[in-house]
N, C-alpha and C positions, 0 to 999 in steps of 0.2 A: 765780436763779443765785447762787447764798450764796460761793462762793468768789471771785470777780469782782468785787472792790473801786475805785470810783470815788471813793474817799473824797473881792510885785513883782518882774517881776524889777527887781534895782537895777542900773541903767547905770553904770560904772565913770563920774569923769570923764577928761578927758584921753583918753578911748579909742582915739583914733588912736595917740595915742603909745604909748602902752601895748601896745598890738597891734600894731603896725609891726615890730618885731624881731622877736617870737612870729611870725607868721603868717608870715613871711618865712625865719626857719628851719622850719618847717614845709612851705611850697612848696618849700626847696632839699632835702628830705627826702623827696619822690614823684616817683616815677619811672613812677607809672602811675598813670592814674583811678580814682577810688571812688566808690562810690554807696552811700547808705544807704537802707534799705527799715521804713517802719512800718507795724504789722499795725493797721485800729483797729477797734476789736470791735462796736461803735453802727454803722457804716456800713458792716460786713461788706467790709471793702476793703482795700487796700493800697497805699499813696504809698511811692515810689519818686522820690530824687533823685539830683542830681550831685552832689557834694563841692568845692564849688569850694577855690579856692588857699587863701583866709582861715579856710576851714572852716564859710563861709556853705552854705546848705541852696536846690540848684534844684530846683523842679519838672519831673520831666522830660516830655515830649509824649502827653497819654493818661493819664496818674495824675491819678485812684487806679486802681486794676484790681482789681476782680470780686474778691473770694475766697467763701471760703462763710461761714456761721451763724457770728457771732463771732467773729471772727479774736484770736489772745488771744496768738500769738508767730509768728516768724519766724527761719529759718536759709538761709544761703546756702555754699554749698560752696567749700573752700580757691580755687578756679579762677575761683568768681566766676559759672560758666556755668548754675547753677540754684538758685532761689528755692524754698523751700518754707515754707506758713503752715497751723498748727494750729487748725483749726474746730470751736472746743467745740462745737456746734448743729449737726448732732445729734451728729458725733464723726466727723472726715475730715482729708484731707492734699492740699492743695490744692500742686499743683506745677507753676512755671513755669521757663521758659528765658528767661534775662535775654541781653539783646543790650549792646553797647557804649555804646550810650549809657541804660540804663537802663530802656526800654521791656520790658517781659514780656509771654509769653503764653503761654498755658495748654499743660502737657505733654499730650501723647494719653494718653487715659487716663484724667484728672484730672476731679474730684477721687478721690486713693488714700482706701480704705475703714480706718479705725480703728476701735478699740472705742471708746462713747460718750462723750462729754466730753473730747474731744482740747484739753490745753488747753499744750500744750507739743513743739515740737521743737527738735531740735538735730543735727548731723552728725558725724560723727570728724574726726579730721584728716588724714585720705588721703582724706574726701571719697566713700567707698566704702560708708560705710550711716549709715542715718537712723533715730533714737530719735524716736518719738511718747509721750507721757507723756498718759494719760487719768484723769482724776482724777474717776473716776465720779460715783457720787450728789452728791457736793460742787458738782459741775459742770455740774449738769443731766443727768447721765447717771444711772449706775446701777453698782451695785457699788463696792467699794474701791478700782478704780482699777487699775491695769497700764503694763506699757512695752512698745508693739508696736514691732517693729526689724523694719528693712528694707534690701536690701540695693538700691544706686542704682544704673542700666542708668549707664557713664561715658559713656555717646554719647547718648540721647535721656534721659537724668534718670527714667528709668520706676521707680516702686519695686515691690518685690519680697518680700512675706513672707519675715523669715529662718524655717525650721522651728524650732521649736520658743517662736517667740511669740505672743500675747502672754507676758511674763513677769512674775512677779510681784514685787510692791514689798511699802511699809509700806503704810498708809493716805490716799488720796488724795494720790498723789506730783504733784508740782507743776512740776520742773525735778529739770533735768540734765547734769552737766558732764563730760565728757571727756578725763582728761590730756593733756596736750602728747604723748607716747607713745604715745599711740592704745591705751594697756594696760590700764586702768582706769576703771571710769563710775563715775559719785558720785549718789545719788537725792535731794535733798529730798524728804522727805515729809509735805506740810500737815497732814493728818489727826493721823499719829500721832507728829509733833513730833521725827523722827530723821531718821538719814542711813543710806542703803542703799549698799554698796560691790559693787561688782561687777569682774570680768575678764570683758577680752571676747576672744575667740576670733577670732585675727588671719585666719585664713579665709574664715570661716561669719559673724561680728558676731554671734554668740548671747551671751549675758550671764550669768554664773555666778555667786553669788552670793558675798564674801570675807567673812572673819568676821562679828562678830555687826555689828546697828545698834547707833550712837551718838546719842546723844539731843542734841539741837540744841534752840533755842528755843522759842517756841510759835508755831506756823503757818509756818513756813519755805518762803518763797516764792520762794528764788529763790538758785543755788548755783554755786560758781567754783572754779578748779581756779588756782595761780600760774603763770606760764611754765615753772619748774625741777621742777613736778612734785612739791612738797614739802608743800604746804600747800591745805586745801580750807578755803572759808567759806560761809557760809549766811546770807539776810540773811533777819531775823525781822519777821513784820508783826506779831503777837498779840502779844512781849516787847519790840517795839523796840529792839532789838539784833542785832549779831553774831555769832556762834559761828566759831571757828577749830579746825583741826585738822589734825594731824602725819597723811602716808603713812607709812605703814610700808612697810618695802621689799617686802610679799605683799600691797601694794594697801587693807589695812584702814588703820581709822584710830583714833587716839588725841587727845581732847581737847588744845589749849596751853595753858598756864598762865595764869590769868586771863581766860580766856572765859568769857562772852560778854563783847563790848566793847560800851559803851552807843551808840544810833544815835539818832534821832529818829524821830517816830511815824508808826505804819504804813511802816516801813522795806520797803522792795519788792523792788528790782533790787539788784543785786551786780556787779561786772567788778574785773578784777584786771590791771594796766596789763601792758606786753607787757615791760619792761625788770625785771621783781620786786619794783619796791619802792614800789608802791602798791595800795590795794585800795580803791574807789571803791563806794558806796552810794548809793539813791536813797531820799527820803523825806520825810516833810512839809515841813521846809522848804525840800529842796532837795537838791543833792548834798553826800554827806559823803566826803571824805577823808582816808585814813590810811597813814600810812610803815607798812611791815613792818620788825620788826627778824628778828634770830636765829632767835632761837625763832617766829617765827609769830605774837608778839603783835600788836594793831594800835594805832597811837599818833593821834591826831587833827594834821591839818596845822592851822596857826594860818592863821585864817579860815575854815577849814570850820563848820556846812556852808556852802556857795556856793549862791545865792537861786536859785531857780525858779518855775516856776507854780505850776496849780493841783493838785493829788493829781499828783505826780511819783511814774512807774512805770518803767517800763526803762528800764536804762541800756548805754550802746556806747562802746569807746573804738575809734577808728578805728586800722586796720591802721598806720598809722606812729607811733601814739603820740602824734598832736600835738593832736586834738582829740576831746571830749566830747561827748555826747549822751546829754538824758534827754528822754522821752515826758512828757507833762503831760496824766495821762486826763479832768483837771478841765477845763481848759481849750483843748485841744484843737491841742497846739500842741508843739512839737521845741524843747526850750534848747540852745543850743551854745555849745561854749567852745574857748578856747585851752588847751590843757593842757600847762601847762610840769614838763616828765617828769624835772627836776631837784629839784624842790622839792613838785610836789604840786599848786600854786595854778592855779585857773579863774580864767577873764578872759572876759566874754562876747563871741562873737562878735558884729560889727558886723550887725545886723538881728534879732538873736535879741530871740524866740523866733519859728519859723517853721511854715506853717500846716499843721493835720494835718489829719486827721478825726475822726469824733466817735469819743470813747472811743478815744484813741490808748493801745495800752498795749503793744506791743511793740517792739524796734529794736532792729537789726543792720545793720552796717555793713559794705562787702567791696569789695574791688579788683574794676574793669571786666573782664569777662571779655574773652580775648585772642580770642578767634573772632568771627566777623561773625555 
């Protein structure tokens, strides 16, 4: 499977103290439970935790849970009420219904049929359809690769071919980001080293293709949209870098000035913090952080990157902004941090890194669903 890369952490001292303020506006900042979900692709499975107060990582009762062949990502819908994970082997959409305290279990139906090498989902932001990204031959599949979309039953999570998908991409698209507007999807495309812009059809979730592709780094693994809808980036495993880029107001995009910005090696995950003014990387040594200015450029925070395990691959920032998460496919294990959304700076959480399964390479993070 050629596209499926498995290529200390340092204990702060003083870490009580350190983390005592941080975690403490943090907890005065949730008003509801969260749980984080990792897909890990060696154990065809899915860990599912609680989010405790300090942004420590529980096991919850019954994780991991069953997914299919390789599980390679995971998305959960704005409400919280359904989990879905991408099964490259042989190519499927495995969906469950997540309860309050984090427990899933499988939708009827499940697993949803994709075209081969599913190695990628994601959801809108009304929660209302679901992008699968199959990155064929690259992924043990076949073909160039496609983006099947589905539209979500909002009562039992059932998906539903939109007509007219699969659709097509660049070359073995890999990820996929969705404006804050629900108006716009963005393709990484690994194969053929660009970015595909699409609109999408607030009805139907059909996807239509917006100007031409912009050419991004080499092997673009993984791609972010900011809160304000302004700016898209793409984190490069082949260049070890960045790439940035202006929306235009018809959805296309335009290069920023001095992209790509340099990352460390085998760069992976991307996330783009919920307040706009940071944009978070994961990658050999760990995670890298950077302020957005104006323009869209990205500036490195002093101290980045922040240490991790071992081949650090997805990265989450939790719905309040206050803590981190990267997956470590080498090691097999969840880094967490305090993330002070003032300045940029990781602080590791007290117990980190927390245990995964093998080949952890996905993670999302989402407020407890409000239904029993």
């Amino acid at each position: 499977m050629k596209s499926i890369r498995f290529a200390s952490l340092v204990v702060a001292s003083l870490l009580g103290i350190v983390l005592g303020p941080l975690a403490s506006q943090a907890q005065s900042a949730r008003h509801r439970s969260e749980i984080a979900f990792v897909a890990n692709q060696s154990s065809n499975n899915l860990s599912t935790y609680e989010i405790k107060s300090n942004g420590g990582l529980l096991g919850v009762a019954g994780s991991p849970f069953a997914a299919g062949g390789a599980p390679n990502s995971v998305s959960v819908v704005p409400s919280g009420r359904f989990a879905y994970v991408a099964n490259v082997i042989p190519g499927s959409v495995t969906g469950f219904s997540v309860a309050q305290n984090g427990v899933v279990t499988p939708i009827p139906g499940s697993p949803f049929a994709a075209p081969t090498g599913t190695v990628f989902v994601t959801t809108d932001p009304s929660g209302r359809f679901l992008y699968a990204l199959n990155c064929g031959a690259d992924c043990s599949g076949s073909g160039a690769g496609n983006i099947a979309a589905y539209t979500i039953n909002q009562q039992t999570g059932i998906l539903t071919p939109i007509p007219g998908s699969p659709f097509a991409a660049g070359e073995y698209p890999y990820s996929l980001a969705v404006d804050p507007t629900g108006q716009f999807a963005y393709v990484a495309n690994a194969g053929s080293g660009d970015v595909y812009s699409f609109s999408i059809d607030s009805e139907s979730g059909a996807l239509a293709q917006v100007g031409l592709p912009v050419a991004a780094g080499t092997r673009p693994l993984s791609i972010t949209v900011d809160p304000w809808s302004q700016y898209v980036y793409t984190a490069n495993t082949g260049s070890s870098n960045v790439s940035a880029f202006v929306i235009n107001f018809d959805g296309s995009l335009n290069g920023v000035a001095g992209s790509p910005f340099a990352a460390g090696a085998f760069t992976a995950g991307v996330a783009a913090s919920s307040n706009g003014k940071f944009v978070l990387v994961a990658a050999g040594p760990g995670a890298f952080v950077y302020s957005i200015d104006n323009s869209g450029a990205l500036h490195a925070v002093p101290g980045s990157p922040f240490a991790a395990r071992v081949s650090p691959n997805g990265i989450s920032i939790d719905p309040t902004n206050h803590f981190v998460y990267l997956v470590n496919a080498g090691s097999n294990n969840v880094s967490a941090y305090v993330f002070n959304n003032g300045n940029g700076k990781l602080t590791p959480v007290t117990g980190s890194p927390f245990p995964a399964g093998t080949s952890a390479a996905g993670i999302t993070t989402a407020p407890s669903p409000l239904h029993r």
